[in-house]
C-alpha positions as YAML, in Angstrom:
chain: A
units: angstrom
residues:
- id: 1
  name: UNK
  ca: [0.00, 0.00, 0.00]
- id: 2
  name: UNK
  ca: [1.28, 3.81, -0.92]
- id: 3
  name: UNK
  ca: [0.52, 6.75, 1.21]
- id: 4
  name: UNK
  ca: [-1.21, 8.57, -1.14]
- id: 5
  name: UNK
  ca: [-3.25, 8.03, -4.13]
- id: 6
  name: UNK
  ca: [-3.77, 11.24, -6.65]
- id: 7
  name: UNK
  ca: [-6.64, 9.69, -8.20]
- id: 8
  name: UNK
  ca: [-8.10, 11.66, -11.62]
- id: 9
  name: UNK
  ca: [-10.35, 11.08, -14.23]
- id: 10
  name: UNK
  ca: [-10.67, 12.64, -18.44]
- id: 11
  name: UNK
  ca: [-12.58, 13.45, -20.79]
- id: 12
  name: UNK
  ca: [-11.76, 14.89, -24.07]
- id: 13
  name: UNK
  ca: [-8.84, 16.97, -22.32]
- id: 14
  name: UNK
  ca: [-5.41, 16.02, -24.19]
- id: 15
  name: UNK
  ca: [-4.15, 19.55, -24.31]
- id: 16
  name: UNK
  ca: [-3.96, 19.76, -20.50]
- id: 17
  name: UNK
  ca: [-3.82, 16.25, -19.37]
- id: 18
  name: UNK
  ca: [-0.47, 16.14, -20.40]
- id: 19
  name: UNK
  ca: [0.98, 19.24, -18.37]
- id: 20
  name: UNK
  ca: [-1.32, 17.85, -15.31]
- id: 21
  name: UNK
  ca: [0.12, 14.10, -15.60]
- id: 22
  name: UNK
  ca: [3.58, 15.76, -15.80]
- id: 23
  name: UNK
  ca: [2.63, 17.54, -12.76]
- id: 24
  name: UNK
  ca: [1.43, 15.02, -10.80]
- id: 25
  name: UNK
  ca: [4.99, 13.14, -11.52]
- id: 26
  name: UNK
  ca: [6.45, 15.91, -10.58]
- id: 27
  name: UNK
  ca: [6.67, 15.94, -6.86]
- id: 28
  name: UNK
  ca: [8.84, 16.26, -4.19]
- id: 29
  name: UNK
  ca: [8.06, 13.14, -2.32]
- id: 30
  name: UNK
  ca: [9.47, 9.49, -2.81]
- id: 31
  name: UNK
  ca: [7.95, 8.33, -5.99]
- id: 32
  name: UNK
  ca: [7.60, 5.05, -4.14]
- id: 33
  name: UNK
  ca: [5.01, 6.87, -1.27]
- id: 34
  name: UNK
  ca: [2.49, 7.96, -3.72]
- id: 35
  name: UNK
  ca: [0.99, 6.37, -7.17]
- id: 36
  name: UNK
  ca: [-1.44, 8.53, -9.92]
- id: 37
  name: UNK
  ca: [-4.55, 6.46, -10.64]
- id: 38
  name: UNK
  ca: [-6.11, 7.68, -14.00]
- id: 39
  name: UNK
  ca: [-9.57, 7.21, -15.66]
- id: 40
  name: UNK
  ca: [-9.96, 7.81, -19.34]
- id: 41
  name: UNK
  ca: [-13.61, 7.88, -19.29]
- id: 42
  name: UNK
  ca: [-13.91, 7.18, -23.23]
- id: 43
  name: UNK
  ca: [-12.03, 10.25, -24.49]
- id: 44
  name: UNK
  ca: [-12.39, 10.42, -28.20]
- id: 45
  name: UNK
  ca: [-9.48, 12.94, -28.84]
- id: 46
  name: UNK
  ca: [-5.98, 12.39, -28.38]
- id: 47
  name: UNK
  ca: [-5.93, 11.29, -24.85]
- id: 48
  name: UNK
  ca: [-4.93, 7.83, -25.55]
- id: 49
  name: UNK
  ca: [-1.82, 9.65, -27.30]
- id: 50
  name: UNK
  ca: [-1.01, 11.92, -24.32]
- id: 51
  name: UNK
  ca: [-1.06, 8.71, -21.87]
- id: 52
  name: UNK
  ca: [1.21, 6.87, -23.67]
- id: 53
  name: UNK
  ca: [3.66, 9.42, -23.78]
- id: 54
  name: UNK
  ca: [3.06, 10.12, -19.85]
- id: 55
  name: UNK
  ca: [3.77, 6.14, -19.29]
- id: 56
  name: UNK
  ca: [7.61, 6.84, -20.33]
- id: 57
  name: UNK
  ca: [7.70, 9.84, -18.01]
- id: 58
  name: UNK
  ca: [6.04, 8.59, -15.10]
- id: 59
  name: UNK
  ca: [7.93, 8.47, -11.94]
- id: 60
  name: UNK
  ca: [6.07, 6.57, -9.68]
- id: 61
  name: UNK
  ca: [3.54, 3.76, -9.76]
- id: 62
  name: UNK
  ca: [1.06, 4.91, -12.68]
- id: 63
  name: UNK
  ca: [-2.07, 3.14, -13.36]
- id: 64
  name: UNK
  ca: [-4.42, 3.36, -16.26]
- id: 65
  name: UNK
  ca: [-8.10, 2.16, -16.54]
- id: 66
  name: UNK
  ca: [-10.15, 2.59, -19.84]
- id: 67
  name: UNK
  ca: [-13.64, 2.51, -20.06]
- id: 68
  name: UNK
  ca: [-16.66, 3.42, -22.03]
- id: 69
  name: UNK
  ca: [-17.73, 7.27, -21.02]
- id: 70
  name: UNK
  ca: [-19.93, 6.78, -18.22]
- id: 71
  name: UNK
  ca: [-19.92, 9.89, -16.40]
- id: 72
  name: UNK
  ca: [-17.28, 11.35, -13.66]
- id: 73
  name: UNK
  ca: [-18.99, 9.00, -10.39]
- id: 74
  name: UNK
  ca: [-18.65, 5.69, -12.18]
- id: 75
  name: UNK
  ca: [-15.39, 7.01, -13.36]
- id: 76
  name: UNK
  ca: [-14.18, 7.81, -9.88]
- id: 77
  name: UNK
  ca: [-15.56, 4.66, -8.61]
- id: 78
  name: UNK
  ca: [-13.68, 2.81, -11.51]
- id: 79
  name: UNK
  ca: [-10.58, 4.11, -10.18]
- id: 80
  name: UNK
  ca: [-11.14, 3.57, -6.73]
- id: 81
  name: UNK
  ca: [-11.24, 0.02, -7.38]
- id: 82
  name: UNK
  ca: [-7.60, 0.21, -8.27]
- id: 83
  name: UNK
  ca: [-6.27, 3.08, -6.02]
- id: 84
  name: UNK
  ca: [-3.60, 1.53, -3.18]
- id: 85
  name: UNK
  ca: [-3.28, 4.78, -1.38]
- id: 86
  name: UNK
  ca: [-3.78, 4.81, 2.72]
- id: 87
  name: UNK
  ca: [-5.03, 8.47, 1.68]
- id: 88
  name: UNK
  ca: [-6.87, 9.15, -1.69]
- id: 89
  name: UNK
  ca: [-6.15, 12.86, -3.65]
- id: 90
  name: UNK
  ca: [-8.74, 13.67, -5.47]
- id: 91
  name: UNK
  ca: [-8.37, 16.27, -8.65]
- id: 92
  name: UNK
  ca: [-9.75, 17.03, -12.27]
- id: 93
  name: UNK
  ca: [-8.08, 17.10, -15.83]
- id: 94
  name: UNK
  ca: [-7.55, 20.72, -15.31]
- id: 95
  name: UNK
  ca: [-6.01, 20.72, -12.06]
- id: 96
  name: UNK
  ca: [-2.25, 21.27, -12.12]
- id: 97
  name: UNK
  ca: [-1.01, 20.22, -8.65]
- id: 98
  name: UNK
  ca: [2.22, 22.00, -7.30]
- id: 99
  name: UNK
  ca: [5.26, 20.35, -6.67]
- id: 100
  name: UNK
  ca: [4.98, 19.99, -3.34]
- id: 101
  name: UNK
  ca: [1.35, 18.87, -3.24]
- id: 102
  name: UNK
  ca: [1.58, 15.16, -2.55]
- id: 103
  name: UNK
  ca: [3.96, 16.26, 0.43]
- id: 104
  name: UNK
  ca: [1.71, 18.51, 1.77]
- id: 105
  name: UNK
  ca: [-1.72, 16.01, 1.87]
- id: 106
  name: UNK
  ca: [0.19, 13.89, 3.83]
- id: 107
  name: UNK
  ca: [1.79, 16.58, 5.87]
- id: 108
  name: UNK
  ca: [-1.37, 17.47, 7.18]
- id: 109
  name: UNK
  ca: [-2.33, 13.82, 8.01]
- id: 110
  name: UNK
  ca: [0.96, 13.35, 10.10]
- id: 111
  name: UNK
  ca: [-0.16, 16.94, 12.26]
- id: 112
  name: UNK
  ca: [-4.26, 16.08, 11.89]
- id: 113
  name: UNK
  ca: [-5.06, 12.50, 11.40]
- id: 114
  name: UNK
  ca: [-8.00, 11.42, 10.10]
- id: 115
  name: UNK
  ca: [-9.28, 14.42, 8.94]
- id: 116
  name: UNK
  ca: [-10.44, 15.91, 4.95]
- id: 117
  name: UNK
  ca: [-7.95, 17.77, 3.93]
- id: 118
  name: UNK
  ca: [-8.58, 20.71, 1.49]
- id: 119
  name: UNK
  ca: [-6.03, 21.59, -0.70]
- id: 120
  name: UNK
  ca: [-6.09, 25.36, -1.78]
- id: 121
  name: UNK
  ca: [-6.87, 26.13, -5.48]
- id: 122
  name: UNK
  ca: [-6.19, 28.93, -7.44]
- id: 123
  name: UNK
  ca: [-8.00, 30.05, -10.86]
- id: 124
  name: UNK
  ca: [-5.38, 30.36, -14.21]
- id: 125
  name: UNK
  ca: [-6.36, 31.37, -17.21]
- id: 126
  name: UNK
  ca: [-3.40, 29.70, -18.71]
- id: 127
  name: UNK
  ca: [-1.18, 26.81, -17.33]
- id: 128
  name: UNK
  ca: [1.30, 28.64, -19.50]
- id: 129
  name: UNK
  ca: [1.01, 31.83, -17.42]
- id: 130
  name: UNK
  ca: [0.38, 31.00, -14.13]
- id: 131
  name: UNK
  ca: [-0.43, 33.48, -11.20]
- id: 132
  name: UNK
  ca: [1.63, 33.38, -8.54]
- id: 133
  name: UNK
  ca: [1.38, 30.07, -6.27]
- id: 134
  name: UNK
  ca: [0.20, 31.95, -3.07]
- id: 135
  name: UNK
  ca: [-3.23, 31.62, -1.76]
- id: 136
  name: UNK
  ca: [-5.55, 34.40, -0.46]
- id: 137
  name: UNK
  ca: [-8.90, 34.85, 0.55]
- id: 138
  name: UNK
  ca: [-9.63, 35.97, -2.68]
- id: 139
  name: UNK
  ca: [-9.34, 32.15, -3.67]
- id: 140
  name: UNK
  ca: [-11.47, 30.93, -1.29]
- id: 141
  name: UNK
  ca: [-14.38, 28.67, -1.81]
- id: 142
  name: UNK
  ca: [-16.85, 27.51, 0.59]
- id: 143
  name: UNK
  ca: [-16.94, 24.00, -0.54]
- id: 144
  name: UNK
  ca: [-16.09, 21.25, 1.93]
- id: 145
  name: UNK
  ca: [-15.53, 18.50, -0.20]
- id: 146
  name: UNK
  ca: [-14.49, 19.39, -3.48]
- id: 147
  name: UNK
  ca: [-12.63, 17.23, -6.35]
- id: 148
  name: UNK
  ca: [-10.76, 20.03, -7.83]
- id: 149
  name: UNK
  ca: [-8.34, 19.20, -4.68]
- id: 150
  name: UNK
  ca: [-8.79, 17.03, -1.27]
- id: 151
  name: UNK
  ca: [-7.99, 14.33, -0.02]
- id: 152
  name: UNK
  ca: [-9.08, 11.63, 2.53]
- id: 153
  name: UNK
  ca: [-8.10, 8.50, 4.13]
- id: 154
  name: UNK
  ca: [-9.17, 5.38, 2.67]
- id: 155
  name: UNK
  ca: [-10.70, 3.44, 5.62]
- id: 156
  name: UNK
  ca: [-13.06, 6.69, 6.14]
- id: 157
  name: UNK
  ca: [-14.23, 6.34, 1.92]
- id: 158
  name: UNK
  ca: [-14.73, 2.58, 2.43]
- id: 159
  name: UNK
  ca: [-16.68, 3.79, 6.14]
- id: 160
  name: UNK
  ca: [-18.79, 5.66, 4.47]
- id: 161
  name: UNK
  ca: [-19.83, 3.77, 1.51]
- id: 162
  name: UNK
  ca: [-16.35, 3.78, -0.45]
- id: 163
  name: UNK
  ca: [-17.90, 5.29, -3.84]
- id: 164
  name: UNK
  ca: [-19.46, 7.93, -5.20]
- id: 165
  name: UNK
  ca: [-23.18, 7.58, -6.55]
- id: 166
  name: UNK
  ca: [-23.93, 6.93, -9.68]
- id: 167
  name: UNK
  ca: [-26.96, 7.93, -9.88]
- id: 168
  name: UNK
  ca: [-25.36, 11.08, -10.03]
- id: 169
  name: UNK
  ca: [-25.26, 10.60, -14.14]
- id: 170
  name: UNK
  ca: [-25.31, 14.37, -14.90]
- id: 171
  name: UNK
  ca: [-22.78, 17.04, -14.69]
- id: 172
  name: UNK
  ca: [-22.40, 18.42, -10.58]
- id: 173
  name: UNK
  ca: [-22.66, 17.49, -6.49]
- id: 174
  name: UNK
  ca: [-21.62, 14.00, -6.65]
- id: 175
  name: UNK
  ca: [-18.56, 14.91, -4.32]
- id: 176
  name: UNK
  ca: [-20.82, 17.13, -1.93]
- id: 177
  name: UNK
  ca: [-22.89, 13.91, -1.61]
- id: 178
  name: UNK
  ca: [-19.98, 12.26, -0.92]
- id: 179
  name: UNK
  ca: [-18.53, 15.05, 1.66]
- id: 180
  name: UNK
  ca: [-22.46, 15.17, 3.07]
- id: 181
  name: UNK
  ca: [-21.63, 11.30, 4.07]
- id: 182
  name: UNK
  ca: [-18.43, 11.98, 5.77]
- id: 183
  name: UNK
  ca: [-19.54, 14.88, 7.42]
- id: 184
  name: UNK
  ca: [-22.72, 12.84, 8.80]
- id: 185
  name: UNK
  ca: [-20.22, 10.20, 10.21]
- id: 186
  name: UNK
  ca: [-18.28, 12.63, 12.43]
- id: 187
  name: UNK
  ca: [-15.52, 13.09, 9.87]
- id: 188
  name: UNK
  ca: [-13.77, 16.74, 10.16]
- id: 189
  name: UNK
  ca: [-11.76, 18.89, 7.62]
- id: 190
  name: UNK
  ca: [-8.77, 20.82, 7.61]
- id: 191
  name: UNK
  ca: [-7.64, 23.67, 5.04]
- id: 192
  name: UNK
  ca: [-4.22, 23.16, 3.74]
- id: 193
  name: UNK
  ca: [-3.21, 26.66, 1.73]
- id: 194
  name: UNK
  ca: [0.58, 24.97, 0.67]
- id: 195
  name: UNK
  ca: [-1.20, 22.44, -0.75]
- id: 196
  name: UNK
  ca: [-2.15, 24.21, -4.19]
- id: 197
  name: UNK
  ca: [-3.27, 23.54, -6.97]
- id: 198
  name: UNK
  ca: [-3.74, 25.54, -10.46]
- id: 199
  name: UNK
  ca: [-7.38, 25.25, -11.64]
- id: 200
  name: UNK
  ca: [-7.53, 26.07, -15.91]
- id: 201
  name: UNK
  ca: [-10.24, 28.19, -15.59]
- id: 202
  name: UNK
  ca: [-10.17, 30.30, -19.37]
- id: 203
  name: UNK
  ca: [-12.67, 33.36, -19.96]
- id: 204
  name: UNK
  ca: [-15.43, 31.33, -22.29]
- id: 205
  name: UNK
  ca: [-16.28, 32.73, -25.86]
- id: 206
  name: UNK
  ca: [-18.86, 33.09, -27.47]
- id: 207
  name: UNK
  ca: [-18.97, 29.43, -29.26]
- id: 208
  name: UNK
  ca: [-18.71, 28.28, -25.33]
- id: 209
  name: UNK
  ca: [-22.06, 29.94, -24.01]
- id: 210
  name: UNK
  ca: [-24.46, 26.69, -25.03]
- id: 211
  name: UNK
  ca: [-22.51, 24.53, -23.37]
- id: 212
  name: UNK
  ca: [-22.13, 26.69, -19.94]
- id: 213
  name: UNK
  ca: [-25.99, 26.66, -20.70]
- id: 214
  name: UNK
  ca: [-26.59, 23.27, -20.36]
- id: 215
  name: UNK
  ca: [-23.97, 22.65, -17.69]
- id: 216
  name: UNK
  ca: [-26.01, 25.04, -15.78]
- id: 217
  name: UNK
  ca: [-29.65, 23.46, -16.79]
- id: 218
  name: UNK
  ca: [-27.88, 19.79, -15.95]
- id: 219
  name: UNK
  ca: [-26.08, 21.35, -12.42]
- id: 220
  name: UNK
  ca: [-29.59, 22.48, -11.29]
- id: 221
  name: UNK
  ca: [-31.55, 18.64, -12.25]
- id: 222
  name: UNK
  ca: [-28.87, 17.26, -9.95]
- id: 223
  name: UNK
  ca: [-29.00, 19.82, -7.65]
- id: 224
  name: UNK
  ca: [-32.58, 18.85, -7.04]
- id: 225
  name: UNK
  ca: [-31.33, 15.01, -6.67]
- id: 226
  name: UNK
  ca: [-29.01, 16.21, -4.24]
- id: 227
  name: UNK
  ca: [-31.46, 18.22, -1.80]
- id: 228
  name: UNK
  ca: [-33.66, 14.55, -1.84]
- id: 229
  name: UNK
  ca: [-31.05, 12.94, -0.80]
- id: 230
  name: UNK
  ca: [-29.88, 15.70, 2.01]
- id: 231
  name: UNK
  ca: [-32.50, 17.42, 3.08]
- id: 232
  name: UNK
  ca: [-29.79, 19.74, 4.84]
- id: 233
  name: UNK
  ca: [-29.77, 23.58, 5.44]
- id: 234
  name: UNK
  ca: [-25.60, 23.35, 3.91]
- id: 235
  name: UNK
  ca: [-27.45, 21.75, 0.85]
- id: 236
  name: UNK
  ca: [-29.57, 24.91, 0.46]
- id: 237
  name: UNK
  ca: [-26.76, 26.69, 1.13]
- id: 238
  name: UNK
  ca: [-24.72, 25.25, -1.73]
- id: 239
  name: UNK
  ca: [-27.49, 24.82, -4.72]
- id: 240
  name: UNK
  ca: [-29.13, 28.36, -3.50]
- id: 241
  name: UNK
  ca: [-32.55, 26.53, -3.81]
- id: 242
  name: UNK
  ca: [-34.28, 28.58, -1.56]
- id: 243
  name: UNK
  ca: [-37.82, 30.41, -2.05]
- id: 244
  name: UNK
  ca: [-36.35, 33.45, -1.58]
- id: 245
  name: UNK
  ca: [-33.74, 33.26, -4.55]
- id: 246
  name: UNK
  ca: [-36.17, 31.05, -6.78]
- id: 247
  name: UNK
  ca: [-38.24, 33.52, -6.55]
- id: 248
  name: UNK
  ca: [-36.48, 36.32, -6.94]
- id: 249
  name: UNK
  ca: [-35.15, 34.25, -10.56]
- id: 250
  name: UNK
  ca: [-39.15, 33.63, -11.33]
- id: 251
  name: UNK
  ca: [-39.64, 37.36, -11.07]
- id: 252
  name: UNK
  ca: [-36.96, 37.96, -13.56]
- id: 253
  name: UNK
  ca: [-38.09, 35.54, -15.93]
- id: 254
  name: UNK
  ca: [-41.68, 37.41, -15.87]
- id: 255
  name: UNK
  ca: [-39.78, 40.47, -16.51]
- id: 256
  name: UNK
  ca: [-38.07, 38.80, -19.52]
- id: 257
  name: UNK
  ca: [-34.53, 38.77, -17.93]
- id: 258
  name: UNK
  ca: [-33.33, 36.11, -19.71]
- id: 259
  name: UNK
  ca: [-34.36, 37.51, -22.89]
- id: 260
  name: UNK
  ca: [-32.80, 40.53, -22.63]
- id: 261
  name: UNK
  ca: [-29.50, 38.82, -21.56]
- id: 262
  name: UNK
  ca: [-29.66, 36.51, -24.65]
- id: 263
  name: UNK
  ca: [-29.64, 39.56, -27.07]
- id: 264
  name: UNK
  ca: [-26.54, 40.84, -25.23]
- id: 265
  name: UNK
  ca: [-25.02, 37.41, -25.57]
- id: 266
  name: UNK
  ca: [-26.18, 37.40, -29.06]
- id: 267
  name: UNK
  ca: [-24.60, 40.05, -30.00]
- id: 268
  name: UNK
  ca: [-20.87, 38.63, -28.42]
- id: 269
  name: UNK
  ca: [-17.55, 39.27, -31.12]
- id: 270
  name: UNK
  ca: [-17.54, 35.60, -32.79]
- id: 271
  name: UNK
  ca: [-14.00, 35.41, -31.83]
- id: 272
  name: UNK
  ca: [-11.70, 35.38, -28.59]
- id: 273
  name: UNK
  ca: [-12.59, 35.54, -25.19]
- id: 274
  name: UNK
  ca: [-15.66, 37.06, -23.56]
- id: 275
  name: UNK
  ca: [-15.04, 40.38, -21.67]
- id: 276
  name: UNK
  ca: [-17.42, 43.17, -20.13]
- id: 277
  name: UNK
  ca: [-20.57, 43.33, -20.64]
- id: 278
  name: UNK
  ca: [-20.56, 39.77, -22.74]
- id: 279
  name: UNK
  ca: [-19.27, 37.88, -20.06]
- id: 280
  name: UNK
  ca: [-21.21, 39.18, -17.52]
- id: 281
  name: UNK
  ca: [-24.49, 38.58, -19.57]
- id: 282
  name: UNK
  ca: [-23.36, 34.95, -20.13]
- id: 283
  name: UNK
  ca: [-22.80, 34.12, -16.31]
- id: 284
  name: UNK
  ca: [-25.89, 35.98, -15.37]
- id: 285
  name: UNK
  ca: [-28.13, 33.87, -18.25]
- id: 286
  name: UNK
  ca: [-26.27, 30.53, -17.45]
- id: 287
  name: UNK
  ca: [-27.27, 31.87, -13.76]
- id: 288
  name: UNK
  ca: [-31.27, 32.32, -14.96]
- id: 289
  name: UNK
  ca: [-30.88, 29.04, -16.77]
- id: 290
  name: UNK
  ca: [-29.92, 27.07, -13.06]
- id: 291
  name: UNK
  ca: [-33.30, 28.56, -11.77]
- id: 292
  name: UNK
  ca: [-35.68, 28.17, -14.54]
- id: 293
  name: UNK
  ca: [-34.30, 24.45, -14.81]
- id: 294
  name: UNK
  ca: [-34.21, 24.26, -10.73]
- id: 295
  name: UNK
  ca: [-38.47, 24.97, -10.80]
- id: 296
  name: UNK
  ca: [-38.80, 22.35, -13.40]
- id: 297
  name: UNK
  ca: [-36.93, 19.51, -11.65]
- id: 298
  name: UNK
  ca: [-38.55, 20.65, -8.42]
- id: 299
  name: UNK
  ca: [-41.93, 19.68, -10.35]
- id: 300
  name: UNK
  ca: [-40.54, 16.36, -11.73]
- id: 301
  name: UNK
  ca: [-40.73, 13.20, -9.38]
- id: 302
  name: UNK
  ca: [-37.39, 11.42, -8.73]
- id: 303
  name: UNK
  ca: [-36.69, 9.14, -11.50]
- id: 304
  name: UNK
  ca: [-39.14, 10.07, -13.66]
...
């Protein structure tokens, strides 16, 4: 058994998988304490490309599963099944981990036990020009148990359930519902700001609006499945589905909000990156989108 497991799944992401693999090899641990588990969730680009050339550069123990694409829980699960790690890392395809990352997960185990640890993450627009690796509290996030960077030990996964749930098919929460679980069996989390990570996080353009669109219609159908499944006030807290904001959204769409943000959006130079006006009229409509969706899968009965 390693120490640590950094344990990552992909989709369609050669062009940064292979500065995040290279990453993730390059630590400043042992190679023989940690191990990268990978999931190539059915990647029809040049993934299979990038992992070949990542096998000849890998450092430590690297392990490869490939499966038909089956969304990021059954993916996570998938490489579960082969992760060694006493503690498991958990990132995305566009988190590059710093070098000292590995080293610092398991430094806070040595001081805090059995514990979540949250890595810090910090927002790049480029992995070729990164910000500077310090984290501040304008970085911070609110989320307990997030994927983009934490880790926990593996007796407390397999205490709790050991997978993520896959009825979770769409896109969002299935590592809140996971973090709900610990959380409900006494597990507690500690914040780890040396433990960074870069998250690729590129102003959209205009060709990228439809799909923040139905990221944001799918985020709120699972956010729905989520609050069933917690009926928590931290669940409210993190999907916002509370009368107060849904209806504040409902009065907007009355008002023809949305609308009036599309024509903005619409209007968006073909080419390059969103700024101004543009991008704030595509958050705020893939914003109205979440809450317009939210009512309707409030309406629908589970599994319907």
């Amino acid at each position: 058994m390693t120490e640590l497991t950094i344990q990552l799944c992909t989709y369609n992401r050669a062009q940064l998988l292979e500065r995040v693999l290279a990453a993730c090899f390059d630590q400043t641990v042992d190679p023989a304490k940690y191990e990268v588990v990978l999931v190539n969730d059915g990647s029809r680009d040049d993934t299979s490309d990038v992992i070949e050339r990542a096998r000849a550069l890998a450092t430590c123990r690297f392990t490869v599963i490939e499966q038909a694409n089956a969304g990021l829980a059954r993916a996570r699960n998938a490489g579960l099944a082969h992760a060694t790690g006493r503690r498991i890392a958990f990132i995305d395809d566009d988190i590059l981990p710093t070098p000292v990352f590995v080293a610092e997960h398991l430094r806070s185990d040595a001081r805090h036990g059995d514990v979540v640890v949250r890595g810090a993450v910090i927002n790049a627009e480029s992995f070729d020009r990164l910000p500077l690796p310090f984290w501040s509290m304008k970085n911070y996030s609110a989320n307990w148990f997030w994927t983009s960077n934490v880790s926990v030990r593996r007796s407390r996964l397999d205490a709790a359930g050991g997978r993520f749930d896959e009825s979770f098919a769409e896109y969002g929460w299935e590592d809140i519902e996971l973090g709900m679980r610990l959380r409900a069996a006494g597990l507690h989390g500690v914040f780890n700001r040396f433990a960074l990570a870069f998250h690729y996080k590129p102003a959209p353009e205009a060709s990228d609006v439809e799909g923040m669109l139905r990221q944001a219609r799918a985020q709120a159908r699972t956010a729905v499945q989520l609050r069933e499944l917690h009926p928590h006030w931290r669940v409210v807290l993190a999907t916002a589905d509370d009368p107060l904001r849904r209806s504040w959204h409902r009065l907007g769409r009355t008002l023809g909000i949305p609308q009036r943000l599309a024509r903005i959006v619409a209007t968006s130079p073909p080419q390059g990156p969103l700024a101004g006006t543009h991008l704030a009229a595509a958050r705020a409509l893939a914003r109205e989108m979440y809450f317009a969706e939210l009512e309707l899968a409030r309406l629908t009965p589970p599994n319907a």
